[in-house]
N, C-alpha and C positions, 0 to 999 in steps of 0.2 A: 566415667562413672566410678571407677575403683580409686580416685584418687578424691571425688567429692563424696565419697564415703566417710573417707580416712580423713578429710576438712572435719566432717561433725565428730571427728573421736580424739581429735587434736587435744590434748590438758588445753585447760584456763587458763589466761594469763591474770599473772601475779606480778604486774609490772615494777613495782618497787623491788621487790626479791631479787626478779631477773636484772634488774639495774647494779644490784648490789654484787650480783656474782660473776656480771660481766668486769664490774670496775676492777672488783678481785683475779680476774683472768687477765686484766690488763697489765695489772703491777706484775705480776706471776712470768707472763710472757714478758717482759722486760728485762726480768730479772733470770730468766732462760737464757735471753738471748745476749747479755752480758757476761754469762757464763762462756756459756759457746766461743765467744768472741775473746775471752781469754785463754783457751784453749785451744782454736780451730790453729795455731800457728804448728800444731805439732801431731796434729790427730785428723783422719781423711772426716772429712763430713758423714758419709756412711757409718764409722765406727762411731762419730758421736749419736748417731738417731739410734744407732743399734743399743747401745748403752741407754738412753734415754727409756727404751722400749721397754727394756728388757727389767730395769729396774722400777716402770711403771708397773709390771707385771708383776713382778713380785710383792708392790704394794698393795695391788689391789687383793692379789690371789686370796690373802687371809677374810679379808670383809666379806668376798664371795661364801669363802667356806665358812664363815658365824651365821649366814643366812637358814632362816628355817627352811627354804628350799634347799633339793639335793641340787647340785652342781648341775647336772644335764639336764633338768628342768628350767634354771636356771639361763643358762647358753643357749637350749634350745630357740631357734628362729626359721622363720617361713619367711623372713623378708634379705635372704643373701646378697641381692643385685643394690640395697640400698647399701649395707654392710660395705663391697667389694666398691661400689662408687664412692663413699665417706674416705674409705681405707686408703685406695689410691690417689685421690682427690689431696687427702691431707697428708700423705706420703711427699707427694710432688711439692705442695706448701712450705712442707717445711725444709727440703733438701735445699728448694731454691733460696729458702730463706738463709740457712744454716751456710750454704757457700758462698750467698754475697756478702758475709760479714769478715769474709777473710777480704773483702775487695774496700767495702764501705763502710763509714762510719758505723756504730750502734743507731744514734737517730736517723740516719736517711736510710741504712735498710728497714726499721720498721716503719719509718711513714712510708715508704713501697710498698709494706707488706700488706699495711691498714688502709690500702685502696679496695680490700674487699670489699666493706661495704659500698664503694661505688658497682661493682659489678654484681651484687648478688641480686637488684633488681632486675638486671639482665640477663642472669642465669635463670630464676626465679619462672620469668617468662618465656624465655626460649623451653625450659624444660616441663612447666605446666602451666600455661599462661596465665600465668600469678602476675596484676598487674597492682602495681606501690602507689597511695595516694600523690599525687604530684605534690600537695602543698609540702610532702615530709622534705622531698629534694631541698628545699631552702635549707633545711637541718645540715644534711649534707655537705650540701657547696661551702655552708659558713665552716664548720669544721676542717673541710677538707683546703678552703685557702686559707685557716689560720695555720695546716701542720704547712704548708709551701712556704708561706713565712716567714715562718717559724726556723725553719730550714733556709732559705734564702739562697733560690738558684745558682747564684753565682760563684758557690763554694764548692761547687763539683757536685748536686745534685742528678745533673744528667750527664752521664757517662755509660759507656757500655754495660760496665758493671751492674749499672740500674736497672736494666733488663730482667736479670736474674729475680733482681727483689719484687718489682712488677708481675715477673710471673707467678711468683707465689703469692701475691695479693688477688690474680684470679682463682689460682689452684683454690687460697683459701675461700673463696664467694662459694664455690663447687663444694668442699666438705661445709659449710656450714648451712647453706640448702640443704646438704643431704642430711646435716644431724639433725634440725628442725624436722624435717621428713620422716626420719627416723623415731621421732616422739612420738608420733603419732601413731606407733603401734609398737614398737621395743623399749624396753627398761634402761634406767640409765647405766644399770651396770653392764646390762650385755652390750646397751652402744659403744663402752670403753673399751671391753674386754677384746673386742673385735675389730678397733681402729689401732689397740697396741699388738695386737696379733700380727696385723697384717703386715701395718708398719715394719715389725720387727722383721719379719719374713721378705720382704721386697729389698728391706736396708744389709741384710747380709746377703740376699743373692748380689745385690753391689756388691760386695764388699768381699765377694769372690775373686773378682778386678782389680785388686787394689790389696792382694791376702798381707803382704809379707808388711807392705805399710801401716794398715791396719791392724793388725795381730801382731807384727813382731818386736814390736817395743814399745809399751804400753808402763811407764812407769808408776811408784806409788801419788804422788802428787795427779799424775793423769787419771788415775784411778778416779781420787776422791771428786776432780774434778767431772768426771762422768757421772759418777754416783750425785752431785750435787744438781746436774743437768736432766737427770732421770726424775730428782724430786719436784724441782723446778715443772718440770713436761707434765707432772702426776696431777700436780696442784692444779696447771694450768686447762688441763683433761677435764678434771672436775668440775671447775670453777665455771668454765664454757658448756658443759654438758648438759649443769645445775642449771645457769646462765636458758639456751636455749630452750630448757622445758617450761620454764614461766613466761616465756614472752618469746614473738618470733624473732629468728636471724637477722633478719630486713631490720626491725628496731634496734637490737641488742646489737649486734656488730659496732654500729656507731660509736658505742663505748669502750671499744677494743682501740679508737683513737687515741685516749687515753694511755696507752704504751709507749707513745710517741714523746708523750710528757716525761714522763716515768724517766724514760732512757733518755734522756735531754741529761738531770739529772746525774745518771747514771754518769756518762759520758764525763760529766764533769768530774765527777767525786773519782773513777777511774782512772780517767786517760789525762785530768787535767785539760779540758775540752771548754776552752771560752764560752761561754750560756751568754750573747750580745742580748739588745734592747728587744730586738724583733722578735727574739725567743720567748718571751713573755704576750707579749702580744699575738704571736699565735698559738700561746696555750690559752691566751683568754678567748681567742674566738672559740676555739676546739670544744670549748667546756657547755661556751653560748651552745655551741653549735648542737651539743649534744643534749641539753638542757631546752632549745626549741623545740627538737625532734621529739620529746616525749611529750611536748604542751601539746603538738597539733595531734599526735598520735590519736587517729579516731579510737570511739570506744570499742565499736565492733568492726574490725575490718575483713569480715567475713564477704560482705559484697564486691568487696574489693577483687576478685576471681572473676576476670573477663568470659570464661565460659559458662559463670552462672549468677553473672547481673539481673538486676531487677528495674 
């Protein structure tokens, strides 16, 4: 009953918006995770989340205080357990994300990572039996075997390594459930304010394990490089937060495929990273793919909730 309350107090979708701020989260996180990826050779992964955190915080902190609300009005929340599941949820997302890049390419860890949306129909329903229209799945599969493609197994897509990236592509299905959930009765600045909180707080009890590595020699160049990972994580905060309030997760994710492109890209213009024939060819499916998904997208997918079909 408390949770098909919270269905009718859900925002409108604004599907073009949310298309637009996903795409934006896609380049954003690409361009995080190229960062990372030039710096993870000399910095624990704990110290890069903790930097990333810590300088989201500080970006946001001023926008909070321009608000005509006071501040504890502002943070004040009744919904802590969705807070504390977002916060860990995208905690674990990103660590796994952040240490397979010391192992794998730029584009095979984020097409790992961008298997979210394959599982967040199955988070979705395991945790409120939210069931996804079937016909979207075609949207899916075409995107998800242009980024395989794309990537072309036999370059060392499946390795141990990949594990890591895999699991942060369910971690993230789990935070992005939970931020969609979280729309539905929290502001988007306290849903930020409280996944960089927690974040920051879980990545320095790490980082207890690891003091002298992390803390003891932090040069200026790693600095800026942090600082540059914080703004990168801010933008990308936003972009997905903005992203999720105009359209649900289940949709909007599919466009976070789009990173995968990005960082193809990337990969090149960094590493000197061959972009072959087949790279093209599955970003053209990825885009089809992404581009089906919002054709079929019913208008209202409110009956869509196995517990309260009609």
């Amino acid at each position: 009953m408390e949770l098909q309350k919270e269905l009718h107090n859900r925002p409108p979708k604004q599907v073009a918006k949310g298309i637009f701020f996903f795409i934006l989260a896609a380049l954003c996180f690409a361009l995080m995770g190229a960062t990372v990826k030039e710096v993870g050779s000399s910095q624990t992964t704990e110290a890069i989340i903790v930097w990333r955190n810590a300088v989201s915080l500080l970006l946001l902190l001023p926008w909070l205080l321009a608000q005509k609300q006071p501040l504890k009005q502002q943070l004040s929340t009744h919904h802590v357990k969705i807070h504390l599941c977002r916060g860990i949820a995208n905690f674990c997302a990103v660590f796994f994300y952040f240490l397979s890049l010391n192992f794998l390419p730029l584009s095979n860890a984020t097409l790992l990572f961008n298997t979210a949306p394959i599982f967040i129909p199955l988070v979705a329903f395991l945790w409120h039996k939210v069931v996804m229209p079937k016909v979207l799945w075609w949207g899916i599969g075409i995107s998800f075997v242009g980024i395989v493609i794309a990537l072309d197994p036999r370059h060392g897509l499946f390795q141990p390594a990949s594990l890591l990236a895999l699991l942060s592509g369910i971690s993230g299905a789990v935070a992005l459930v939970s931020l969609r959930l979280g729309h539905y009765s929290e502001t988007s600045n306290r849903l930020m304010f409280y996944v960089f909180v927690i974040n920051l707080l879980l990545a320095f009890l790490f980082s207890l394990f690891s003091f002298q590595k992390t803390w003891g020699a932090l040069s200026l160049l790693d600095l800026a490089w942090m600082l540059l990972i914080g703004i990168w994580g801010f933008a990308y905060q936003i972009t997905s937060t903005l992203g999720t309030r105009y359209i649900p997760a289940r949709l909007g994710a599919i466009f976070l495929f789009l990173s995968v492109v990005f960082s193809f890209f990337l990969d090149h213009w960094m590493w000197q990273v061959t972009i072959p024939p087949s790279t093209y060819i599955g970003c053209a499916l990825i885009v089809l793919g992404a581009a089906l998904k919002v054709i079929l997208y019913p208008k209202d997918d409110f009956q869509f909730t196995s517990s309260n079909k009609t």
